[in-house]
FIDO-292201 format. One record per atom (N, C-alpha, C): residue in three letters; x, y, z. Coordinates in steps of 0.05 Angstrom, whole numbers, plus 5000, padded with zeros to 4 digits. Each point is the difference from the previous one (the first is absolute). Layout:
alaXYZ...
//
This chain:
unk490652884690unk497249944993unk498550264998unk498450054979unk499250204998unk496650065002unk500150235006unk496350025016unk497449884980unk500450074970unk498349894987unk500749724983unk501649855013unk500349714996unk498549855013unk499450145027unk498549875027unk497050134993unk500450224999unk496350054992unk499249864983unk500849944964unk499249844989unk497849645013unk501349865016unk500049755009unk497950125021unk499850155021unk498650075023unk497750164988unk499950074982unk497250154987unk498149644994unk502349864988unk497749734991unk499549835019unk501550005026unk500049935020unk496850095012unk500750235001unk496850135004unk498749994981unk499150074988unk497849874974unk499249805001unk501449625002unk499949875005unk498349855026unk500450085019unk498249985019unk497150165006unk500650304992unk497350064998unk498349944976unk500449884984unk499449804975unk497149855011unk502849795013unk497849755006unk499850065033unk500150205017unk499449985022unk497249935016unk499749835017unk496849945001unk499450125020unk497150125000unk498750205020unk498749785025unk499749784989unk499549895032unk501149895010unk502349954998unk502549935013unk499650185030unk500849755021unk500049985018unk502449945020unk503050295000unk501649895008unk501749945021unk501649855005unk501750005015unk502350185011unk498950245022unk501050175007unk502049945021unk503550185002unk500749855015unk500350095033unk501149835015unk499550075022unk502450245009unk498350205011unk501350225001unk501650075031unk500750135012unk500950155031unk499950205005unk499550235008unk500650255007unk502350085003unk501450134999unk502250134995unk499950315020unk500450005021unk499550355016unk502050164982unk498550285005unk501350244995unk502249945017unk502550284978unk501949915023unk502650234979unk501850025012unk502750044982unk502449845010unk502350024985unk502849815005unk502750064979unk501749985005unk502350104995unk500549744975unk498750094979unk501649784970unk502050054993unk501749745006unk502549964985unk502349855019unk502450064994unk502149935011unk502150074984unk502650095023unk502350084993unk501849794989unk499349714999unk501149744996unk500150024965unk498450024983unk500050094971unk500050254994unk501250064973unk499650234992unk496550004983unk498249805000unk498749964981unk496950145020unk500949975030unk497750055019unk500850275013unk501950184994unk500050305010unk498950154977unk499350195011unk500850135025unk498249885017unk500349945027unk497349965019unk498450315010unk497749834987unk498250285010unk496449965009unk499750135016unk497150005009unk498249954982unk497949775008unk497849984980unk497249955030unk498250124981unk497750055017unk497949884980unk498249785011unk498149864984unk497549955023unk497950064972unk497050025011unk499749695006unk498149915019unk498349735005unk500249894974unk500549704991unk499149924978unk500249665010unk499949944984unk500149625003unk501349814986unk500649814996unk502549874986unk499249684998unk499649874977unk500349725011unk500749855013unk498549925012unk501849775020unk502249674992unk498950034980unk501749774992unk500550104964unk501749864980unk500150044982unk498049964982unk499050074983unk498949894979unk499749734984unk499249825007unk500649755000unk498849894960unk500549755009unk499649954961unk496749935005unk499049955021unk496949974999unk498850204996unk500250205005unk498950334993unk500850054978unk502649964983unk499950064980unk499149904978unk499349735002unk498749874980unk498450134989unk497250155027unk497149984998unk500450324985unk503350084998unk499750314990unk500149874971unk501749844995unk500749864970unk498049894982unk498449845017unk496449834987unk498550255003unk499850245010unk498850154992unk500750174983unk501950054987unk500550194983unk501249894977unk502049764998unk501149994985unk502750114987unk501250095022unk501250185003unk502749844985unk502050094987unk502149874986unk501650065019unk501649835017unk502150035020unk502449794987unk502350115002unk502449914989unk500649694997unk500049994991unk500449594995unk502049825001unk502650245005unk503149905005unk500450215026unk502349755011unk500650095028unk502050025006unk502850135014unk502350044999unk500349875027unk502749865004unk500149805022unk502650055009unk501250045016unk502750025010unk501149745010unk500149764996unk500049725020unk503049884994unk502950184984unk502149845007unk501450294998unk499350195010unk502250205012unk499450204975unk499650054982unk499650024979unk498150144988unk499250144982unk497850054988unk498849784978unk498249785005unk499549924979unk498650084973unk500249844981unk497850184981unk497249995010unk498450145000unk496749985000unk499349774996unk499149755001unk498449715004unk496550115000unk499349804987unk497350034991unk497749855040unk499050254992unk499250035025unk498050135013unk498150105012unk497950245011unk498649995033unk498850145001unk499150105029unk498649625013unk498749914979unk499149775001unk501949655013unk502250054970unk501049764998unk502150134990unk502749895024unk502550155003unk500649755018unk503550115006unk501549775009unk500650035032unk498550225010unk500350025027unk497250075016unk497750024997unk497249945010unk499049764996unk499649865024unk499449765006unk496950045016unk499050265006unk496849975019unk499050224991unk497050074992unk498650244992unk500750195022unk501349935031unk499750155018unk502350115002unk502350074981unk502950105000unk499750234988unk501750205002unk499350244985unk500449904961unk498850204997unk500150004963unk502850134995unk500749874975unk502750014993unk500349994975unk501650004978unk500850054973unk498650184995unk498350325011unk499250104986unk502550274999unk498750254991unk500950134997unk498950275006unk501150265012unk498750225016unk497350074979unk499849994978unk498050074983unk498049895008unk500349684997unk497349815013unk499150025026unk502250125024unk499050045028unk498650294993unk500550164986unk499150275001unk496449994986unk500249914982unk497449804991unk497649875014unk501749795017unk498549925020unk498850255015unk500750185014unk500050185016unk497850224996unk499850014967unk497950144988unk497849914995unk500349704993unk497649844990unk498849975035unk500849935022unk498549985015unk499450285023unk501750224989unk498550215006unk496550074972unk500549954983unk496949974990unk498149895011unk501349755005unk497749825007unk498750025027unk501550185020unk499149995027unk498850305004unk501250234987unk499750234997unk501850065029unk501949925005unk502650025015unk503349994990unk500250295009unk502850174981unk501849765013unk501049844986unk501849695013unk502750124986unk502549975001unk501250064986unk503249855013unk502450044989unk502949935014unk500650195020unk501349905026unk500550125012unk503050154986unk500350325013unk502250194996unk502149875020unk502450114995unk502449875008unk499750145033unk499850234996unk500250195023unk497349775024unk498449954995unk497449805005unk501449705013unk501849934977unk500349735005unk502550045023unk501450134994unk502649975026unk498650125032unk498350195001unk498750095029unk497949745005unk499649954988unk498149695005unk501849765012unk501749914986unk501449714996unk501350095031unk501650265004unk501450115014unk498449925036unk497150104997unk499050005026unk500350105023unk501450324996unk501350135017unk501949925011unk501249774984unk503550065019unk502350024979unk502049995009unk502750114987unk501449895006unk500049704997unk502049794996unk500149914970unk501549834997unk500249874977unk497749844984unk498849905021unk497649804996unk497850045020unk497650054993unk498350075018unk499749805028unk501849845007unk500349895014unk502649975012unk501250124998unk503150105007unk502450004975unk502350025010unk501949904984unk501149724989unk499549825012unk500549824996unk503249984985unk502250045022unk503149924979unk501049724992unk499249885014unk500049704998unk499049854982unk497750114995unk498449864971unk498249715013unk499750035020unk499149805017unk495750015004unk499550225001unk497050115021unk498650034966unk501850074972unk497450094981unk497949764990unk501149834994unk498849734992unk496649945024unk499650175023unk497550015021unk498650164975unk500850244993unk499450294984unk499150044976unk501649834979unk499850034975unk502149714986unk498350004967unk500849774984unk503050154984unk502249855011unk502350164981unk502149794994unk502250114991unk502449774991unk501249755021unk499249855018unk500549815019unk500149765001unk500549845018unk500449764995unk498049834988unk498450044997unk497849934991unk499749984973unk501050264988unk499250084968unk502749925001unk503249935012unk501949974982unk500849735001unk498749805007unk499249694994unk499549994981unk497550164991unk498749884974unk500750164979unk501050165015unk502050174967unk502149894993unk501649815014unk502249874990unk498549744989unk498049945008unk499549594989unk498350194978unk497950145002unk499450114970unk502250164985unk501750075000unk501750164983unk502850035002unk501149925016unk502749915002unk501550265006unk498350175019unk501050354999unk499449935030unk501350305005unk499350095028unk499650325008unk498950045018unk499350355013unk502650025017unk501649825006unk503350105019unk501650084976unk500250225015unk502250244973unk498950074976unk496549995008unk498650144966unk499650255015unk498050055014unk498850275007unk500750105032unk501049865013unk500750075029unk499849695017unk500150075020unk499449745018unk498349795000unk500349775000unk497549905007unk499349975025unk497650085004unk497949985026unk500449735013unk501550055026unk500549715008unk498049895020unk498149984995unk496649845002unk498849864992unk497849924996unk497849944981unk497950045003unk499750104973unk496650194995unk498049774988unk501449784991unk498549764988unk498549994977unk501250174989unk498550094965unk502550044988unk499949864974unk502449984985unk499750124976unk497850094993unk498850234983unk498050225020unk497950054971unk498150315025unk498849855021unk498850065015unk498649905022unk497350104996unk498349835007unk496950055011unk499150255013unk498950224998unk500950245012unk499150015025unk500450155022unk499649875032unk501049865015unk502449884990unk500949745009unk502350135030unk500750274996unk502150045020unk498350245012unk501550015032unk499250225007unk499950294996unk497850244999unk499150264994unk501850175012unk500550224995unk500350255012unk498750115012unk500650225020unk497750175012unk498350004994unk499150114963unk498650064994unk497649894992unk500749715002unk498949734990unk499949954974unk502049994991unk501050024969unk501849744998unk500149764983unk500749854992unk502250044978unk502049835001unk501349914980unk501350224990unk500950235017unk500450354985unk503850044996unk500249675023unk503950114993unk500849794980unk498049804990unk501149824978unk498249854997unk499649914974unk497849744992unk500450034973unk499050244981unk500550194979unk499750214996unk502350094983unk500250335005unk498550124989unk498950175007unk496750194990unk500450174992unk498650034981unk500050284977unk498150245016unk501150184994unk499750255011unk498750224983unk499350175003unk498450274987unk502650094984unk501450095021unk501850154987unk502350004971unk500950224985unk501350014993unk502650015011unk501649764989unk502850015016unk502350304997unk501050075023unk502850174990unk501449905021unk502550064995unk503249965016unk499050265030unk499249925015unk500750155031unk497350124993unk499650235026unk497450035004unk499850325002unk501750114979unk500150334994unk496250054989unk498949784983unk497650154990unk497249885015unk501349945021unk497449805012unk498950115009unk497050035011unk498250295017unk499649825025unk499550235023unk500150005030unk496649845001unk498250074980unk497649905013unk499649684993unk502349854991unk499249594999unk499850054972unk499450064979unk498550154971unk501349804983unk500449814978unk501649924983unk500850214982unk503249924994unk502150204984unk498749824972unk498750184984unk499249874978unk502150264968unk499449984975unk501550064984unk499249864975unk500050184983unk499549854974unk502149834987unk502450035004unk502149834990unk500349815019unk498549795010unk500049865017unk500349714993unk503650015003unk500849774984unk500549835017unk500549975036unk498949805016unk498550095024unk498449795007unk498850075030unk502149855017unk499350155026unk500149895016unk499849745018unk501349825018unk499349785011unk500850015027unk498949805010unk500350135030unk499749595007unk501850015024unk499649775010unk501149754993unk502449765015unk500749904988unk498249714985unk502149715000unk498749794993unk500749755002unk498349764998unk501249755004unk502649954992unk501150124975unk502349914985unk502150245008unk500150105017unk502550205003unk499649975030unk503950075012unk499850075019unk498050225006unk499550075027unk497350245016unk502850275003unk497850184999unk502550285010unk497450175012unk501050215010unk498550195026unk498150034973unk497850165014unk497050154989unk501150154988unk501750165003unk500550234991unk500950074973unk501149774989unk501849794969unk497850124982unk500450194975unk498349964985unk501449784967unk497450054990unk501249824967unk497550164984unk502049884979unk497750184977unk500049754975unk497150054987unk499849784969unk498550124981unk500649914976unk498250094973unk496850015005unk499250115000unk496249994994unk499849674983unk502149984975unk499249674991unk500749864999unk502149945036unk501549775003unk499049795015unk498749774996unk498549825011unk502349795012unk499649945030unk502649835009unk498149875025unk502349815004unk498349815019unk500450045023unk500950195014unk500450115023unk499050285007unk497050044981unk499150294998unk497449995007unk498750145015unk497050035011unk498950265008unk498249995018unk498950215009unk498450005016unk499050165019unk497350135010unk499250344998unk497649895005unk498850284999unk499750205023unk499050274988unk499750185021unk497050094993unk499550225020unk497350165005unk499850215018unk499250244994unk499350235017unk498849945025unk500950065021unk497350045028unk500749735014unk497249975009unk499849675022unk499749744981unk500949865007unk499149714986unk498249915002unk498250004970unk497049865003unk499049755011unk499449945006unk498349785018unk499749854969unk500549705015unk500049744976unk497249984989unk500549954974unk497849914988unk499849725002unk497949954982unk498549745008unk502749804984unk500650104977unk502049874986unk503049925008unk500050305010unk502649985024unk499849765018unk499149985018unk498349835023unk500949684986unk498750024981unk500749754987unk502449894996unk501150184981unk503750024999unk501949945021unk498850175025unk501649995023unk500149625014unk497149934992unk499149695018unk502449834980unk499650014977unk502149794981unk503250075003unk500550285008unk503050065002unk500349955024unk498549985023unk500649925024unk500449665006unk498449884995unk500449644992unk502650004987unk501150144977unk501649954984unk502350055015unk500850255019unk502250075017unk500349705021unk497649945015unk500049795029unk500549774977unk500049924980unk500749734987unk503350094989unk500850234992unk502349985007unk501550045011unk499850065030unk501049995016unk500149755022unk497549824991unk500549705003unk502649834989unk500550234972unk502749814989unk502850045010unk499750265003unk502150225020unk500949785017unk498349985020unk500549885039unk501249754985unk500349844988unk501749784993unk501349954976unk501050224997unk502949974988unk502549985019unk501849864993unk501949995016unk502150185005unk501349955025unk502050185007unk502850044974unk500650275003unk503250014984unk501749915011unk502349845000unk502449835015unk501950324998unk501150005025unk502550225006unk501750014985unk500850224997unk502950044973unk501949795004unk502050014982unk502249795003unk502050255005unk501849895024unk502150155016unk502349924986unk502550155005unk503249954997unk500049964973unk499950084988unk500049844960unk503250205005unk502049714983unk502150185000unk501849924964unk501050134987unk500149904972unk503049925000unk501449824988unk503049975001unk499549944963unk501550244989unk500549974971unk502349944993unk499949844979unk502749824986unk500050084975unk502249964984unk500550094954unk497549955003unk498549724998unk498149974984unk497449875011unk499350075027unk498349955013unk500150125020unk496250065016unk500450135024unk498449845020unk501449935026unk498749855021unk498450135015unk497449985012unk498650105020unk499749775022unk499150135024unk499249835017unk499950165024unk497949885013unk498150165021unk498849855028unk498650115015unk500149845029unk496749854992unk500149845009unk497649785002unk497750155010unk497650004991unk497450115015unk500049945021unk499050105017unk499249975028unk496849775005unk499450014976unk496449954998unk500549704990unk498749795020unk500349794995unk498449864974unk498150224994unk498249914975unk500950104976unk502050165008unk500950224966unk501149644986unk499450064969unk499949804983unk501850004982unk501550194996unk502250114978unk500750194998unk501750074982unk500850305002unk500549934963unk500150474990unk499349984979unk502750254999unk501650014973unk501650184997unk499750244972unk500250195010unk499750174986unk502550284986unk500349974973unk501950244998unk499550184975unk500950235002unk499450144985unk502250094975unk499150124977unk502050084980unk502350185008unk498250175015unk503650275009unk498850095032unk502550115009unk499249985026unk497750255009unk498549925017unk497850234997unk497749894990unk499549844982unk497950004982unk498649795013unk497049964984unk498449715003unk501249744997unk498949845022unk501149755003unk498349774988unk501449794988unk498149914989unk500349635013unk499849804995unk499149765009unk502749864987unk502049945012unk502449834993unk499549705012unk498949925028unk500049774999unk498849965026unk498149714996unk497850025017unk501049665011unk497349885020unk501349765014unk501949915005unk502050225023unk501849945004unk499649885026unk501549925002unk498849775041unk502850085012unk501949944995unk502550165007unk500850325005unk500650075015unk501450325006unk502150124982unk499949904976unk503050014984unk498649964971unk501250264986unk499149864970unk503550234984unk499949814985unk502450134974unk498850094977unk501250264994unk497949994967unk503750024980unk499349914986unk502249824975unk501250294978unk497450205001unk499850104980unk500250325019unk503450045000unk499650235011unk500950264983unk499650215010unk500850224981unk501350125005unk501150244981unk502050115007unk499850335003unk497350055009unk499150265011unk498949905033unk499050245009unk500049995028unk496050044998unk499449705019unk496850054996unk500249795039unk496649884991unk500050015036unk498649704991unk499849825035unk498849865001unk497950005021unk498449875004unk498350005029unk498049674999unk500749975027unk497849785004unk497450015012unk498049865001unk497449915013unk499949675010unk498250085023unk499149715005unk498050034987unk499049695002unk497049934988unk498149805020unk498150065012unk498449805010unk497150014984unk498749784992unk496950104993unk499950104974unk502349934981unk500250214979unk499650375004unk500550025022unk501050235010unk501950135008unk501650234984unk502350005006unk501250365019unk502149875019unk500350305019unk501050204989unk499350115010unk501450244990unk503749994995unk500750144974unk503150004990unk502650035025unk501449965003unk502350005012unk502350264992unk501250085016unk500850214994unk501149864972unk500750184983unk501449914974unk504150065014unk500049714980unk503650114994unk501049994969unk502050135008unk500850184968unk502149834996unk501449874963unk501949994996unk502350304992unk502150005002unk502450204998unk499749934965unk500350284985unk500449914972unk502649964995unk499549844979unk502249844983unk500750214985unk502249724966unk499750214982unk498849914987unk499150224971unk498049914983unk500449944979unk499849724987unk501549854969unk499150154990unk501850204973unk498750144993unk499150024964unk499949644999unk499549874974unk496650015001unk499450095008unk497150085010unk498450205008unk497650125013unk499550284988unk501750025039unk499950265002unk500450185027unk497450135003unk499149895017unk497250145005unk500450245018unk498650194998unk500550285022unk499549945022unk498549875014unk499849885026unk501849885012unk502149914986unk501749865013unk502950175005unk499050245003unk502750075007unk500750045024unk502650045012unk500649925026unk499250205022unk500450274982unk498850315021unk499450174974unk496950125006unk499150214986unk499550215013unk499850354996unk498850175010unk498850154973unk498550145019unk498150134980unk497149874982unk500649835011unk497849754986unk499149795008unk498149884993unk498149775017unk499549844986unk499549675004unk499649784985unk495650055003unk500549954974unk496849975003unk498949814978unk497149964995unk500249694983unk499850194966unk500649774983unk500650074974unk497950034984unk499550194991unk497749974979unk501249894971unk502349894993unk501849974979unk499149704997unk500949885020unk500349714996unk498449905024unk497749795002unk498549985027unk501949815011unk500250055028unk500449825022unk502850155003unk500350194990unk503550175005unk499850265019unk502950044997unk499450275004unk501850195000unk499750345004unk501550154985unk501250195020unk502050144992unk500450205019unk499050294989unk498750235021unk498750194986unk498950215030unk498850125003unk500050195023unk497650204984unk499750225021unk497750215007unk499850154966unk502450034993unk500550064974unk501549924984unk499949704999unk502149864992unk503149935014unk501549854993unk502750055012unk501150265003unk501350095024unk500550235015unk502950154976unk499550324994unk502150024991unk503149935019unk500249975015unk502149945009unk501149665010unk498149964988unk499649605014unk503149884990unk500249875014unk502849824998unk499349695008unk499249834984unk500049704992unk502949875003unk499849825016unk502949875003unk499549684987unk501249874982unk499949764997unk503249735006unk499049835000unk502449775008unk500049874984unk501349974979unk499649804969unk502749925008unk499749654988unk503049844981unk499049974971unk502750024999unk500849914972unk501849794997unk500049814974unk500749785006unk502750114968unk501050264997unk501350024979unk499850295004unk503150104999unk500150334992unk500150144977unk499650164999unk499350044972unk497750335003unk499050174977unk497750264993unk497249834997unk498350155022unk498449814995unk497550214985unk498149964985unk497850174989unk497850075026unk499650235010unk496849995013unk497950054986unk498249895014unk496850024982unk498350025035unk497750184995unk497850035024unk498150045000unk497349885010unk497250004989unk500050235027unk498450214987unk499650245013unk496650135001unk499050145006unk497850214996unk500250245004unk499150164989unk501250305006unk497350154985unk499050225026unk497750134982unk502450274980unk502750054992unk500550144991unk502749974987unk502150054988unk502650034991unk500850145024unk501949875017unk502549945023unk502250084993unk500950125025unk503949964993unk500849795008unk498649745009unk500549715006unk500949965020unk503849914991unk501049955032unk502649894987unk501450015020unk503149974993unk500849745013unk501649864995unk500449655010unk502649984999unk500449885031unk502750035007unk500449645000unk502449924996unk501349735004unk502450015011unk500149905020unk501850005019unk501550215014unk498750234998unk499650285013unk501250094972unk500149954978unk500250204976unk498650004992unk498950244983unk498450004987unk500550064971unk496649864993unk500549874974unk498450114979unk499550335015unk498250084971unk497550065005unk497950195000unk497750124997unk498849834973unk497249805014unk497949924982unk497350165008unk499350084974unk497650185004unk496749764997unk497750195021unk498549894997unk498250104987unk498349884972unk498650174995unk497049984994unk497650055001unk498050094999unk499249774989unk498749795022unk498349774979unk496750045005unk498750195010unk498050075003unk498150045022unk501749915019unk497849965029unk502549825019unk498150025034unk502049785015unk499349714997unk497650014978unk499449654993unk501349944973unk500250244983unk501049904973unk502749905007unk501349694991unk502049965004unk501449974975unk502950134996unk501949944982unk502349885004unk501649834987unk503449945000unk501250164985unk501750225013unk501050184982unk502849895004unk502650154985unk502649795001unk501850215008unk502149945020unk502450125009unk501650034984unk502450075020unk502249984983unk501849775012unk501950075001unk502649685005unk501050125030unk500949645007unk501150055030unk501949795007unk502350175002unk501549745005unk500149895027unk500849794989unk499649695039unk501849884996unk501149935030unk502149895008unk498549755000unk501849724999unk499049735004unk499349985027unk498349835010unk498649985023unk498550165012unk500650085024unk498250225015unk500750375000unk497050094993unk500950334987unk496750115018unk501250165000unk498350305011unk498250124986unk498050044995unk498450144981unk498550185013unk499550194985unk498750365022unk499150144978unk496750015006unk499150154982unk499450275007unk501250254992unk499250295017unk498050184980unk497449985012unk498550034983unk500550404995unk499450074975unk500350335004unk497950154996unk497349844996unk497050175003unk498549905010unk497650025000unk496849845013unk498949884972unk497449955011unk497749864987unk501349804977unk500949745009unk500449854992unk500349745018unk499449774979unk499949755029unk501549864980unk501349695016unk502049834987unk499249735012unk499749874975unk498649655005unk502349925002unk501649894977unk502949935007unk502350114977unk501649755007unk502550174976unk501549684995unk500850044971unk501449874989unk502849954997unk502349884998unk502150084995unk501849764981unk500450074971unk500149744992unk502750174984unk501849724993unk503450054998unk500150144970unk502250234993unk499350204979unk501749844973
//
């Protein structure tokens, strides 16, 4: 992204509001905290993205207390007129969806004026920031990264300003993040899940299955709200990889080629990770898991009359949902012992009975390859025993839940089937091979709901793919392989049955999204069961699947 792509749009951005900006506007300032002088050791040896750790020393300043909510933003929007993005980018089945028509207003995950604002984009928080530093004649602006982590942090040096939490048990008191809560209604809305998308799920409940109301969990030291998750907040800064250009006095790393900022803080829809986690986004990527607050020099001003106001309706609005909170019902305890007995063409489960005389059913869940998101195989079961008919012949997992209340417990350890072999009158997907190195399954940008094998720089020059194919006839068979490659490869050499069968080159389809089927050469196969080994001999290339049809 380049610097005067973004000035273009942010010059009319500004123009735009000081246009129609009105002089007697009367606004809603937000509620601020003090912040003490202070210094602290930013970073951690845990990423390469947060060293070097080094001393930062920051003046008094102040910080919102809660996010920026969509009620404050409105009154920036009816006064200015400001054009804020009107499509929203949604992550809701593992996935990047396309953009859905959408805005800060009317979107598919704000349900109360009192949740933070969302679908916009750092341009429109940066905006906001300006327009109501005019209007107050107070320098308002994004907090700096160096700002947001000594804040959120609160002088300690755990993981979470409230300890470590390894269990995943204590955050759901703390903050709104990936939990039992949001992964109920992410499977009955979307047939996805947060187990095996971004890390753990939080085994709690935070009781928000989207953003939350801001205030709803307990503060930090500092008395700062919602700072380790709700939505992730745009920051001053210009993003870079580690913290070689960052200055000792808090200062934002700014830059004219400033092709992302900074983000700081996780969110309802992702597992939580320490304070310390940074992320970075486009200046014009509007998503539904993106927000903000603000900052300010010195002490925090004393509320205005408007404030005052704000605070009485966001306070009613917290105690009425927290009326809804206190009676929701309990989660029923995991389901214990799940043990799988696989047969040719079916696999049996069966598991120990709840303990909970009210649990109401149990629900089964399995996923495409082992590792990955689990999705909804079969529900109202009343029995401890279910068969699925339709088994496969790669190695993926199952897991169960109880259900009481239309509430369901948390997953069960998963069990894995042993792979088969793979009919190979059909594609060979890269995921299904039996042992890979050098490479990682990740989801497909080729074909949705798949997925591909590919790594840090594509598959590893030295990666070795092992597959388990039958054949129902011996015979040379043709290969063919949908690939991406940002360049012309020396490919990879493919062994059958520990011979090998020849160097296929990979070559240059334009990117790791552009996908092509480029064509091998021949391979001969024994009837029935054969060995297949792909030894890759360069990088930057990824592999959806492969073909193999008789020559």
């Amino acid at each position: 992204m380049k610097f005067n792509k973004l000035l273009i749009p942010f010059c009319l951005s500004l123009s735009s509001y000081e246009l129609y900006a009105s002089e007697s506007i009367k606004p809603i300032e937000p509620i601020m905290v003090t912040i003490p002088a202070g210094s602290f050791e930013m970073g951690s040896l845990k990423r390469e993205s947060t060293q070097p750790i080094h001393t930062v020393t920051l003046k008094k300043f102040s910080m919102g207390k809660y996010e920026v909510t969509v009620n404050e933003f409105r009154q920036f929007i009816e006064a200015t007129n400001y054009l804020a993005p009107q499509e929203c980018r949604h992550e809701m089945d593992g996935w990047f969806l396309d953009s859905s028509k959408g805005n800060w207003e009317t979107n598919a995950v704000n349900t109360s004026e009192f949740q933070p604002v969302v679908c916009i984009d750092w341009l429109a928080a940066s905006a906001y920031a300006k327009w109501l530093t005019k209007v107050t004649g107070k320098p308002y602006r994004l907090p700096t990264e160096a700002e947001w982590e000594y804040a959120a942090r609160a002088g300690t040096k755990t993981d979470y300003f409230f300890g470590d939490d390894a269990d995943n048990t204590q955050v759901c008191e703390y903050a709104n993040v990936g939990d039992l809560s949001g992964e109920n209604i992410l499977q009955r809305d979307s047939n996805t899940s947060y187990f095996n998308w971004s890390g753990k799920i939080a085994n709690c409940a935070d009781h928000s299955a989207y953003a939350s109301i801001v205030g709803m969990y307990k503060p930090n030291a500092f008395g700062l709200f919602d700072v380790l998750s709700n939505v992730q907040e745009f920051l001053a800064d210009c993003y870079v990889q580690g913290y070689e250009y960052v200055a000792n006095d808090g200062s934002a790393h700014l830059s004219e080629n400033c092709e992302r900022r900074a983000v700081r803080g996780g969110s309802w829809h992702w597992s939580h990770g320490p304070l310390v986690e940074r992320g970075a986004i486009p200046e014009d990527f509007a998503g539904g898991v993106d927000g903000f607050r603000l900052a300010l020099d010195g002490e925090a001003p004393s509320l205005s009359k408007e404030s005052e106001g704000f605070l009485v309706k966001l306070t009613f609005s917290q105690q009425q949902e927290q009326k809804r909170r206190k009676i929701q019902p309990q989660f029923p305890a995991p389901v214990s012992n799940v043990k799988l007995t696989h047969y040719d063409d079916s696999v049996t489960l069966t598991w120990d009975k709840s303990k909970e005389s009210d649990a109401e059913s149990y629900r089964v869940y399995r996923n495409v390859i082992s590792g990955g998101m689990v999705k909804l195989l079969a529900t109202n079961l009343t029995q401890t025993s279910f068969t699925d008919s339709d088994a496969r012949s790669h190695k993926y997992d199952y897991t169960v839940v109880a259900v009481k209340q239309h509430q369901q417990s948390h997953y069960s350890n998963p069990v894995t089937t042993q792979a088969g072999w793979i009919d190979i009158s059909n594609k060979i997907e890269a995921e299904w091979a039996v042992e890979f190195s050098e490479s990682s399954i990740s989801f497909s940008s080729d074909e949705r709901g798949g997925s591909v094998l590919t790594g840090a720089t594509g598959i590893g020059e030295n990666a070795l793919i092992n597959f388990q194919i039958n054949t129902t006839k011996a015979g040379f068979y043709r290969l063919a392989y949908r690939v991406a490659s940002l360049r012309d490869t020396k490919g990879f050499e493919i062994y059958s049955n520990d011979k090998s069968a020849g160097i296929n080159l990979v070559r240059k389809t334009g990117g790791y999204h552009e996908w092509q089927t480029q064509q091998g050469g021949t391979i001969e196969l024994k009837k029935g069961k054969n060995s297949l080994t792909i030894k890759s001999l360069d990088n930057n290339w990824n592999l959806n699947w492969l073909t193999l049809k008789e020559d």
